[in-house]
C-alpha positions, 0 to 999 in steps of 0.5 A: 080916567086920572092917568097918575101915579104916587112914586114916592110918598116919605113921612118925616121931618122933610115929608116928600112926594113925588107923583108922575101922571099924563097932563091933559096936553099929553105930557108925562109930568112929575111933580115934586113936593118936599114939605117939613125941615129941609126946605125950611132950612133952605129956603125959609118957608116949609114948602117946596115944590118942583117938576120936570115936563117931558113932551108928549112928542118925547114920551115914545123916545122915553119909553124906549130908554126906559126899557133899554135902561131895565131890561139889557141883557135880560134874556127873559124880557118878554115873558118877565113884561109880558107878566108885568103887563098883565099885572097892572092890568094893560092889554098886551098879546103874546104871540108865536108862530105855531108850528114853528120850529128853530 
């Protein structure tokens, strides 16, 4: 299973892409590519192409930032994750103490 995602897919005199995927290593990779007008200019040829590499080591530290950065002070966090986690179809478990009271 190809573990990628599109994040940015622009058309126009500079057509840019950015995709984030797993890398065989277990790094989380973005790769960028800015194709048209603007690295013409810049660089005198039509295309440019960059990345940022995030240590499979990392990737745990990462997602807690993320998380942190997204969703602070958001008093409905689990329900609004919980939801989204359904919607792209990962497993997640939603649990209470039955019975409980507060």
């Amino acid at each position: 299973m190809e573990l990628k995602v599109h994040l940015v897919r622009v058309e126009g005199p500079t057509s840019i892409y950015i995709d984030a995927e797993i890398a065989d290593t277990g790094d989380l990779l973005l790769s960028g590519q800015d194709v048209g007008q603007a690295p013409s200019e810049l660089f005198g040829h039509s295309d440019y192409e960059y990345w940022l590499r995030i240590p499979a080591t990392k990737k745990d530290e990462l997602l807690l930032a993320l998380m942190q950065r997204h969703y602070s002070d958001n008093t409905s966090v689990i329900s609004e994750f919980n939801e989204y986690l359904e919607s792209v179809g990962i497993p997640c478990k939603f649990s209470f103490p039955i019975g409980s009271t507060s």
